[in-house]
N, CA, C and O of each residue as an XYZ file, in Angstrom:
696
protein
N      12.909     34.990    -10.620
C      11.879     34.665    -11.567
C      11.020     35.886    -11.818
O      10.821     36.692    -10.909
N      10.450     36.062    -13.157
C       9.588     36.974    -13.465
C       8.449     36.772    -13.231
O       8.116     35.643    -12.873
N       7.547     37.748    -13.352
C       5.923     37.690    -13.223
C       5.740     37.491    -14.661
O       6.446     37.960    -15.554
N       4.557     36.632    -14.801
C       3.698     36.716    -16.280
C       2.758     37.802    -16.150
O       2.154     38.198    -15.154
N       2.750     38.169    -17.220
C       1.090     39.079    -17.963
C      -0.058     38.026    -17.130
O       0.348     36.874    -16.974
N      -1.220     38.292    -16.680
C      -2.511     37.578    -16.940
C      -2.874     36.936    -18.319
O      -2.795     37.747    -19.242
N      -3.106     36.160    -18.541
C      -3.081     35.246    -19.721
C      -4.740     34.875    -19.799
O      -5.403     34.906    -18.763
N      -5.463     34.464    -21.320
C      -6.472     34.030    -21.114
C      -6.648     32.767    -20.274
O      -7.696     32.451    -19.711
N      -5.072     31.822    -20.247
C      -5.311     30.206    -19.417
C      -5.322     30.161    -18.249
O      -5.658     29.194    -17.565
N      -4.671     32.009    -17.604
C      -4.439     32.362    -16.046
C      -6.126     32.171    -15.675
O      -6.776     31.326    -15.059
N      -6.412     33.303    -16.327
C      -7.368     33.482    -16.228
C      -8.707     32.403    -16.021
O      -9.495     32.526    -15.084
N      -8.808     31.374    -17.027
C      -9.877     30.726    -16.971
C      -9.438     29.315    -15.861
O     -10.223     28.463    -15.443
N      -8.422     29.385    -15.668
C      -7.870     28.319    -14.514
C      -8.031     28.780    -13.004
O      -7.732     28.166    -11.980
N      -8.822     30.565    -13.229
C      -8.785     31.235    -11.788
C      -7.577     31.669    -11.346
O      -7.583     31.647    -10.115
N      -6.291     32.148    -11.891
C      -5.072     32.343    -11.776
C      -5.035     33.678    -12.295
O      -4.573     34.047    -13.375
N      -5.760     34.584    -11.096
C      -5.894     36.059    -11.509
C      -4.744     37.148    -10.821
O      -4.474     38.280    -11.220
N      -4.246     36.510     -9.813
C      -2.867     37.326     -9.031
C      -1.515     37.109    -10.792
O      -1.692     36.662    -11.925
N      -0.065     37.840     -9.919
C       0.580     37.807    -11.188
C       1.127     36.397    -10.368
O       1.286     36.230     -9.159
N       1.430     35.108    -11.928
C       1.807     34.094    -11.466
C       3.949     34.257    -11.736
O       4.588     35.033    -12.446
N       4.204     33.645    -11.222
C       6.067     33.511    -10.651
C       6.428     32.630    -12.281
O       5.596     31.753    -12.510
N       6.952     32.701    -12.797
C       7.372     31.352    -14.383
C       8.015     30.710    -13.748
O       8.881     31.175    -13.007
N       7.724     29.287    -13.890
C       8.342     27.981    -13.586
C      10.006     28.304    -13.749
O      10.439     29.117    -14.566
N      10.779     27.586    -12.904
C      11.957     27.292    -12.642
C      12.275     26.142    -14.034
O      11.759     25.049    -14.268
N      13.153     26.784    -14.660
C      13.510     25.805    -15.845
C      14.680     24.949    -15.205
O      15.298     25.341    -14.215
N      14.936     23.751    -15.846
C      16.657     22.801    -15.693
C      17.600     24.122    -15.951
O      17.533     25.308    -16.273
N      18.663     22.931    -15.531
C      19.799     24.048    -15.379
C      20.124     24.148    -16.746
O      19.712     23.467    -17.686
N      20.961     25.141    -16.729
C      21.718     25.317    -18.062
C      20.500     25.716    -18.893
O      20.502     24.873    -19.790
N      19.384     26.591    -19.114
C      18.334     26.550    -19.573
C      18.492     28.448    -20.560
O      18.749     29.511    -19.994
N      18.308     28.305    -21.630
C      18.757     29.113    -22.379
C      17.651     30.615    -21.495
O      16.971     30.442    -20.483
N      17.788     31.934    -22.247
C      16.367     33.228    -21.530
C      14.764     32.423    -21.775
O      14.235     31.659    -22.583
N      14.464     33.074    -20.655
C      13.020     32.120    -21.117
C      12.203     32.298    -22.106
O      11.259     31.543    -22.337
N      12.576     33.602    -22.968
C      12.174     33.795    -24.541
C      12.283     32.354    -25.289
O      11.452     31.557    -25.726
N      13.508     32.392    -25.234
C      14.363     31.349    -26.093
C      14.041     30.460    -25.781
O      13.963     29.678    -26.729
N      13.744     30.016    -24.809
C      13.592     28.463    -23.916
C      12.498     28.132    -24.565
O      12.334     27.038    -25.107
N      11.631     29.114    -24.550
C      10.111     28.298    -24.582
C      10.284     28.085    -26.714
O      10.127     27.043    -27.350
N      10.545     29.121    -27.119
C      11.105     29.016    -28.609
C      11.413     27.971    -29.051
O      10.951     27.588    -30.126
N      12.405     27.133    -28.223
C      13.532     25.826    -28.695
C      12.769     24.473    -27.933
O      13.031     23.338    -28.333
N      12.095     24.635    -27.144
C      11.688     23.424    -27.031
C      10.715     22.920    -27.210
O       9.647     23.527    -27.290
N      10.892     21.316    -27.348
C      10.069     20.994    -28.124
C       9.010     19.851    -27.388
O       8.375     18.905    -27.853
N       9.115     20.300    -26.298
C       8.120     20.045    -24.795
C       8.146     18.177    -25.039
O       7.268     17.395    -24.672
N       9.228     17.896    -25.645
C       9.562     16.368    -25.881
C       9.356     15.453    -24.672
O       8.728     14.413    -24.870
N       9.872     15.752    -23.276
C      10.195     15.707    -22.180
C      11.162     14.498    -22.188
O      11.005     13.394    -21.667
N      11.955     14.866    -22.736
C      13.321     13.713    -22.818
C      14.027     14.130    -21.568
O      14.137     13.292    -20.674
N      14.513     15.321    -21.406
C      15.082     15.949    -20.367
C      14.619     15.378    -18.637
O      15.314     15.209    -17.635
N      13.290     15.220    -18.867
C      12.346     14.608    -17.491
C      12.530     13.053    -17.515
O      12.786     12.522    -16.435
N      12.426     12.244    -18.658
C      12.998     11.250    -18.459
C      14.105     10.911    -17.958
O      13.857      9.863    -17.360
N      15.135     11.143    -17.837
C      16.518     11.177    -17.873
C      17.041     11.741    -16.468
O      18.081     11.490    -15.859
N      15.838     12.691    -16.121
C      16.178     13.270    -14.448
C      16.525     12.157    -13.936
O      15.581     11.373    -14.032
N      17.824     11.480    -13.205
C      17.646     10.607    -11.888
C      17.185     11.109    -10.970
O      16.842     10.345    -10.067
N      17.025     12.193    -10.827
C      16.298     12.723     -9.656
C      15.057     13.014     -9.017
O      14.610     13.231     -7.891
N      14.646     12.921    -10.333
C      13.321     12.893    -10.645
C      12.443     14.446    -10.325
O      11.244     14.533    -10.059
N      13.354     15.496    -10.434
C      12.995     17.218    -10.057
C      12.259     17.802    -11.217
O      11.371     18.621    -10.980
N      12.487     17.524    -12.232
C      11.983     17.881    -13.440
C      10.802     17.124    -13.957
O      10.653     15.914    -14.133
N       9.802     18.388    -14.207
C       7.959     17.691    -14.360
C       7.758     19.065    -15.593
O       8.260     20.152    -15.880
N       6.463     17.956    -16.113
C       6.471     19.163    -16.672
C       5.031     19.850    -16.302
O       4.089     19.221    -15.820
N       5.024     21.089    -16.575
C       4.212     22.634    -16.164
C       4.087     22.930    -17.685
O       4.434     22.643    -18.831
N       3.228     23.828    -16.742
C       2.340     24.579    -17.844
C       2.815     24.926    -19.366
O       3.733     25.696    -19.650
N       2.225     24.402    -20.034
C       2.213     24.283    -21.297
C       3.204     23.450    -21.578
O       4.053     23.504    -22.468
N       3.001     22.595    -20.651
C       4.026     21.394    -21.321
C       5.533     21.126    -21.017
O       6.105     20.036    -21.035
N       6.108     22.486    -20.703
C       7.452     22.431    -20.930
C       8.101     21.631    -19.643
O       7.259     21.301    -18.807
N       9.142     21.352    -19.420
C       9.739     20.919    -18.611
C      10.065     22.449    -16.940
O      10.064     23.679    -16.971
N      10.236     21.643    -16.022
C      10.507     22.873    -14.412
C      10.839     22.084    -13.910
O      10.669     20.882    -14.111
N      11.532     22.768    -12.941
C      11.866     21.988    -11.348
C      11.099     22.405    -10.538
O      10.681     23.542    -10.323
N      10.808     20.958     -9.831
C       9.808     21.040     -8.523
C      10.997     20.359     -7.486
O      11.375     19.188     -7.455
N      11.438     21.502     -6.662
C      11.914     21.098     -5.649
C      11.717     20.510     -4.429
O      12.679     20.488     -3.661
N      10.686     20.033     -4.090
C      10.206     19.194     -3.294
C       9.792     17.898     -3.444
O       9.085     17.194     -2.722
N      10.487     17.628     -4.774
C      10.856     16.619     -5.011
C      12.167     15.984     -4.420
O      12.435     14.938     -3.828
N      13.018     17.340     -4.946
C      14.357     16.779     -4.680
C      15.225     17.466     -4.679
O      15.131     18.538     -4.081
N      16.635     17.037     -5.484
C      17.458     18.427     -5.522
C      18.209     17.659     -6.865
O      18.234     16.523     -7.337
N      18.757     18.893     -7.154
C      19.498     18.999     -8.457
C      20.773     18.477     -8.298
O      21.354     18.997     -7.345
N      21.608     17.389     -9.059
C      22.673     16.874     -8.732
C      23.747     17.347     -9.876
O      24.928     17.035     -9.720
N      23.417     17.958    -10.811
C      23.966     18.762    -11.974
C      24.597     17.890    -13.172
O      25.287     18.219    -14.137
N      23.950     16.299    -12.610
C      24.693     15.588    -13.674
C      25.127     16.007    -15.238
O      26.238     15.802    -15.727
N      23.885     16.701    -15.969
C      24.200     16.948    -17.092
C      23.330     16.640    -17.812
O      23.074     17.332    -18.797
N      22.397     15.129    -17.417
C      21.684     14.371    -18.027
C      20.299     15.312    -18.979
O      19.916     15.219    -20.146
N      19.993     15.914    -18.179
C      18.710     16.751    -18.955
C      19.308     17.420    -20.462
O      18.609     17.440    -21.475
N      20.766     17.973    -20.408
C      21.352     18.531    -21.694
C      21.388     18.259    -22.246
O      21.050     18.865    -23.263
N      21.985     16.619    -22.277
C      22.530     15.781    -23.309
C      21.211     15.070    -23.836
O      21.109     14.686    -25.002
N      20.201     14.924    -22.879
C      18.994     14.432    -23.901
C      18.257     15.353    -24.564
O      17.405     14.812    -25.269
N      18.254     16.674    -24.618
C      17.887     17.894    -25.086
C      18.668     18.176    -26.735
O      19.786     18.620    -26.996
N      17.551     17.709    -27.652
C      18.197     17.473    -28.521
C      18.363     19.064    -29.753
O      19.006     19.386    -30.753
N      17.114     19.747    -28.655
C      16.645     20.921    -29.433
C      17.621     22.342    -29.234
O      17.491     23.385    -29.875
N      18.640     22.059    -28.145
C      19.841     22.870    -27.961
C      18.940     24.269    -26.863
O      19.370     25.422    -26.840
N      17.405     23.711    -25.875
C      16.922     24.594    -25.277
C      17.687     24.467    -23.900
O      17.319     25.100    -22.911
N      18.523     23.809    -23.894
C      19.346     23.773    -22.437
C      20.931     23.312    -23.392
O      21.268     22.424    -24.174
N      21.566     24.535    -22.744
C      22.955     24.411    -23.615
C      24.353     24.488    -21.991
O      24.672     25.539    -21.435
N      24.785     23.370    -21.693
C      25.663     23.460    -20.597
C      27.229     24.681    -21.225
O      28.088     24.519    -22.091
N      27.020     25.498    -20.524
C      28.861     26.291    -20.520
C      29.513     25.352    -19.893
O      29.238     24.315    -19.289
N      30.673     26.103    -20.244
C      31.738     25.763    -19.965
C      32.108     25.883    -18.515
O      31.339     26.664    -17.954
N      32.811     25.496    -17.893
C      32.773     25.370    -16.712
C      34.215     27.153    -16.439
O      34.971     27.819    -17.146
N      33.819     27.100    -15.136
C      33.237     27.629    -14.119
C      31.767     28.532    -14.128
O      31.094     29.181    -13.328
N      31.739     28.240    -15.180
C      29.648     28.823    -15.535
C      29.305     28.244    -14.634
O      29.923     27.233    -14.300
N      28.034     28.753    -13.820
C      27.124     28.323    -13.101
C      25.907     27.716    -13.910
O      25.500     28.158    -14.985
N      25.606     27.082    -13.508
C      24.191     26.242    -14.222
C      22.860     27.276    -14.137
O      21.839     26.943    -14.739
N      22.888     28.236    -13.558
C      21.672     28.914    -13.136
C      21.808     29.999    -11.645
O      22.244     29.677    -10.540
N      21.262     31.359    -12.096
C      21.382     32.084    -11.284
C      20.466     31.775    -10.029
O      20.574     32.663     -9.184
N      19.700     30.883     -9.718
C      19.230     30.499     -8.392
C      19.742     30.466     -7.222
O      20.972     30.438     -7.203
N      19.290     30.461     -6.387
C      20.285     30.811     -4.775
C      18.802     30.517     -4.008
O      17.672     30.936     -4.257
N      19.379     29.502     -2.845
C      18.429     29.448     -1.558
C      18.301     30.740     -0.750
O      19.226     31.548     -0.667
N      16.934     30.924     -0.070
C      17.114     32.364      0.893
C      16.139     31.736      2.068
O      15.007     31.601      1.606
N      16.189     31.488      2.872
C      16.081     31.585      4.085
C      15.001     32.654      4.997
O      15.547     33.439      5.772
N      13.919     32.663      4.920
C      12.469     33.276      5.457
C      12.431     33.511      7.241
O      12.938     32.695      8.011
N      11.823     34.612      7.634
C      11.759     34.453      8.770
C      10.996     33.649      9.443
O      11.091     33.584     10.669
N      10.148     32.938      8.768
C       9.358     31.860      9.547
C      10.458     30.769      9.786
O      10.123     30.132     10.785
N      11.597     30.315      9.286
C      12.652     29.242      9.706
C      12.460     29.185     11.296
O      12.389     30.195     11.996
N      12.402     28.160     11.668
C      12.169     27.500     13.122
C      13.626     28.200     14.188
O      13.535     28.816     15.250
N      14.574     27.907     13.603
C      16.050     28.365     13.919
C      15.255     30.028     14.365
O      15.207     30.250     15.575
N      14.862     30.761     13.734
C      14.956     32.394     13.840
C      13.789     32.567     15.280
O      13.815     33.406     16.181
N      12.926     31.545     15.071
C      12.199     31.639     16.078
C      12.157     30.766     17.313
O      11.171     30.247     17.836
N      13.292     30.715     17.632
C      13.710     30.123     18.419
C      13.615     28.457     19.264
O      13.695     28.122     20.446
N      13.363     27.545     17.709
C      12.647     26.206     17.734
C      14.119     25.336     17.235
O      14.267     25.489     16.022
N      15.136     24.549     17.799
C      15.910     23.725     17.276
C      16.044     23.116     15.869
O      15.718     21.930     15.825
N      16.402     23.595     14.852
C      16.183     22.895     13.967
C      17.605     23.373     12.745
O      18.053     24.494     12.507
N      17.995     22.070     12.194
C      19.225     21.980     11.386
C      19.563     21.335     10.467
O      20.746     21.079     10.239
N      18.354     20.845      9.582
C      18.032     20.445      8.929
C      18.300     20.933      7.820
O      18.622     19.993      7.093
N      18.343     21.759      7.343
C      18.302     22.734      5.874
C      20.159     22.008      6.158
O      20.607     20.971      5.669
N      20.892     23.007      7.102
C      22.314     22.828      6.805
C      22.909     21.743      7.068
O      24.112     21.764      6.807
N      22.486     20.751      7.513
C      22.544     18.958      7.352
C      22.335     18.174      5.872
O      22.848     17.119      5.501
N      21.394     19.071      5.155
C      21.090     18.427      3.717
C      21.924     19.345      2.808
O      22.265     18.803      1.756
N      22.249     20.372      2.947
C      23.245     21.276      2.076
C      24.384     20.626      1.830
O      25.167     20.499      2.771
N      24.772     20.005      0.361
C      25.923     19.447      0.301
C      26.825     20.859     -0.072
O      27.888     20.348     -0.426
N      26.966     21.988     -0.167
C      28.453     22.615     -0.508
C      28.567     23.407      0.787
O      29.487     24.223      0.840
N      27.620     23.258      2.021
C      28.035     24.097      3.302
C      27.535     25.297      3.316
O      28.112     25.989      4.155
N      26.695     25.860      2.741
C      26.687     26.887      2.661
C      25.506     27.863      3.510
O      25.283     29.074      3.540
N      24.789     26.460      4.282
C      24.148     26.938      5.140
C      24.646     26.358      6.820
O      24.674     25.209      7.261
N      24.851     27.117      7.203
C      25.503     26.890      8.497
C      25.061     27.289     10.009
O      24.000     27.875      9.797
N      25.195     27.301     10.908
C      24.381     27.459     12.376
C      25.164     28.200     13.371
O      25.577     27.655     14.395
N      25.353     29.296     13.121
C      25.824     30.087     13.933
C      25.502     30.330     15.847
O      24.873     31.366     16.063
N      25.766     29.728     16.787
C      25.763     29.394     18.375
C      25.592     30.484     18.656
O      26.301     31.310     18.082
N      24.737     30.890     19.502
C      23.743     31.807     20.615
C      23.608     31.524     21.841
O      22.903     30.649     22.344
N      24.650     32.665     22.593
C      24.486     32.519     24.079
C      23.361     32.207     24.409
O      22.530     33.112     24.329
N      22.972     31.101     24.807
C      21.742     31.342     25.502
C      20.361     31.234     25.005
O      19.238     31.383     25.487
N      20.957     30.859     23.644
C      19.570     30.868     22.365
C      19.874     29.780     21.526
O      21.006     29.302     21.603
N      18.876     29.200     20.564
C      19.170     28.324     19.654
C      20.173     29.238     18.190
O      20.100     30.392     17.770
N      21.050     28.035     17.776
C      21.568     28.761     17.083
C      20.895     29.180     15.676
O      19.803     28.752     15.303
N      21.555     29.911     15.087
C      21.099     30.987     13.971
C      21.586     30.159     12.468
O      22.633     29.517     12.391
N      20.638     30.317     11.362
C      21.100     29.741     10.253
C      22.164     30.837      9.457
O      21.711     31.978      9.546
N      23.127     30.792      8.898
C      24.051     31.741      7.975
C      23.981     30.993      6.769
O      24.031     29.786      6.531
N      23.819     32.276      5.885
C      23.627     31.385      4.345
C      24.604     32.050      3.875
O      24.507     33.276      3.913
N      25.982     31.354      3.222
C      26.557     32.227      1.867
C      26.405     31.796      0.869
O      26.590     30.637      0.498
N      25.970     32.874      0.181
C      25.314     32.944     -1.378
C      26.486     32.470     -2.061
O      26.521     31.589     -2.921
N      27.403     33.113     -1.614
C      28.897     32.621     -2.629
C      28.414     31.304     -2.969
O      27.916     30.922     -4.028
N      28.701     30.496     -1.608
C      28.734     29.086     -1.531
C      27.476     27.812     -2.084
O      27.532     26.590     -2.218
N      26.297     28.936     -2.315
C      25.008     27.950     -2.844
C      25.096     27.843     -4.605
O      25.454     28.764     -5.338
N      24.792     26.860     -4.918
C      24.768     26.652     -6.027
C      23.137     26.356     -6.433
O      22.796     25.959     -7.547
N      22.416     26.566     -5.570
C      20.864     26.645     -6.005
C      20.304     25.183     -6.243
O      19.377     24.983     -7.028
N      20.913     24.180     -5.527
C      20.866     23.131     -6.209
C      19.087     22.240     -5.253
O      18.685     21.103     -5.500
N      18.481     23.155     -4.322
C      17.829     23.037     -3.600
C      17.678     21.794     -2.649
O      16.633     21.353     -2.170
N      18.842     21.376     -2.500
C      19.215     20.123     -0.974
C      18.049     20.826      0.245
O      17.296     20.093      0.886
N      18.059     21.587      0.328
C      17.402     22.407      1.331
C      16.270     22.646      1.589
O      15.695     22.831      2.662
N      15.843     22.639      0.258
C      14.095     23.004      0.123
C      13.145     22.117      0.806
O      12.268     22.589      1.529
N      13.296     20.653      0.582
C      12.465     19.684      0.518
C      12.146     19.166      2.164
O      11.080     18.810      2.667
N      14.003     19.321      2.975
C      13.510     19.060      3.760
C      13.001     19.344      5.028
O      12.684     18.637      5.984
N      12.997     21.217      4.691
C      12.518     21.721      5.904
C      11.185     21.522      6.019
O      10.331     21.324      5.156
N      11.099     21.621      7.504
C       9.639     21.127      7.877
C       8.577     22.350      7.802
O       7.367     22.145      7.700
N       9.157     23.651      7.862
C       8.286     24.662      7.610
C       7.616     25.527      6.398
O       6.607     26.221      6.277
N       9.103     24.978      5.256
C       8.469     25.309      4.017
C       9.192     26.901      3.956
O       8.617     27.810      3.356
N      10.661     27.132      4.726
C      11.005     28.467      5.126
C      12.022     28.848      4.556
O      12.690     29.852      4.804
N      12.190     28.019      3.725
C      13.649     28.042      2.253
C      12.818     28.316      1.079
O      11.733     27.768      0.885
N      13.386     29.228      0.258
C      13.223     29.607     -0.989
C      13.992     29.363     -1.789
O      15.132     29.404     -1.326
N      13.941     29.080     -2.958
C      14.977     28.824     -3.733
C      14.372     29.611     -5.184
O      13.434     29.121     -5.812
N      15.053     30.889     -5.602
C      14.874     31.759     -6.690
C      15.948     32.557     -6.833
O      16.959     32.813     -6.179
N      15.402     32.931     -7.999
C      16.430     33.800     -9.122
C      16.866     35.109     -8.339
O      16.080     35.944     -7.890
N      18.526     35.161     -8.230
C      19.364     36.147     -8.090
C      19.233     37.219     -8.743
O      20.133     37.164     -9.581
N      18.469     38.504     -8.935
C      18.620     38.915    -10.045
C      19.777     39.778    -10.042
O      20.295     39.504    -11.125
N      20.343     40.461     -9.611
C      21.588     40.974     -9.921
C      22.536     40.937     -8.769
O      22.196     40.797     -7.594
N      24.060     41.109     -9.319
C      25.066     41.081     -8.502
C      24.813     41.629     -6.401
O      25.256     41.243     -5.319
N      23.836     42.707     -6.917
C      23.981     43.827     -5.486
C      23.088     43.316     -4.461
O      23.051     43.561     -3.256
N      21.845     41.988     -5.730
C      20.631     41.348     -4.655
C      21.689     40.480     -3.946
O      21.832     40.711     -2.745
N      22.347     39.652     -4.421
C      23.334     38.274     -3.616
C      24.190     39.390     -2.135
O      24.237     39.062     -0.950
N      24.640     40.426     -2.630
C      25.476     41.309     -1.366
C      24.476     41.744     -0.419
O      24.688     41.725      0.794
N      23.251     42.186     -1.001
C      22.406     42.343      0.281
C      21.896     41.731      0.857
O      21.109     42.262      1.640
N      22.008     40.213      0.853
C      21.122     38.919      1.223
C      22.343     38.120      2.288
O      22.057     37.091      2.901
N      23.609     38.730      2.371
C      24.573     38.302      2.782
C      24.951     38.963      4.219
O      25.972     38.612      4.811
């Protein structure tokens, strides 16, 4: 995710650090375009079964992952009548997002916990066994689809879930 400019609404809301731009639905056109094409209808939020999608600032539709997690049905697209979320074709990914894993995670500091890779439905967070130590979380990026299973239910708040920005960030995170 990018930083915004300071804005006069940052501003008078007391939002003087640079703020992060909301996490759009999947399949969500550049955020030029995004904000361009939609038409802050919130059909897309209706339609969440999941109920991840709220809408933020200025209206538009985001995911709040602590709500939930993304099940990729489709549903937000197809009620998107304004073409601001356009699904590819498949093997497209829905969104360059990827979970990352903080050193405050309970696992790193030596507190039992396995939770993140218990709620991960594609495996991709896993618990690597330590002589003698609690085991270790392993994340492959390959394997996350950003769909944030993970986020909600750690107890420390030690999962991230943001934008990949290029090929060499996913290899060094690995």
């Amino acid at each position: 995710m990018q930083s915004a400019a300071l804005t006069r609404r940052s501003f008078l809301r007391g939002r003087l650090g640079k703020q992060s731009l909301a996490q759009r639905p999947p399949w969500s056109l550049a955020e030029a375009d995004f904000v361009e094409c939609c038409t802050r209808c919130d059909a897309c939020i209706e339609v969440c079964p999941t109920g991840i999608l709220v809408r933020a600032d200025g209206g538009y539709p985001a995911v709040d992952f602590s709500r939930g997690e993304c099940t990729f049905c489709g549903g937000c697209v197809s009620a998107c009548s304004s073409a601001a979320l356009v699904r590819l074709p498949d093997p497209a990914p829905a969104w360059s997002i990827r979970a990352f894993i903080a050193d405050s995670c309970l696992a790193m500091n030596g507190v039992e916990c396995r939770v993140c890779g218990e709620a991960c439905p594609t495996g991709a967070i896993r618990f690597r066994p330590r002589l003698g130590g609690v085991a270790q979380p392993i994340l492959a990026l390959e394997s996350c689809n950003g769909c944030g299973a993970c986020f909600a239910p750690c107890p420390v708040r030690a999962i991230a879930v943001k934008a990949v920005e290029t090929e060499t960030a996913v290899k060094e995170n690995t």
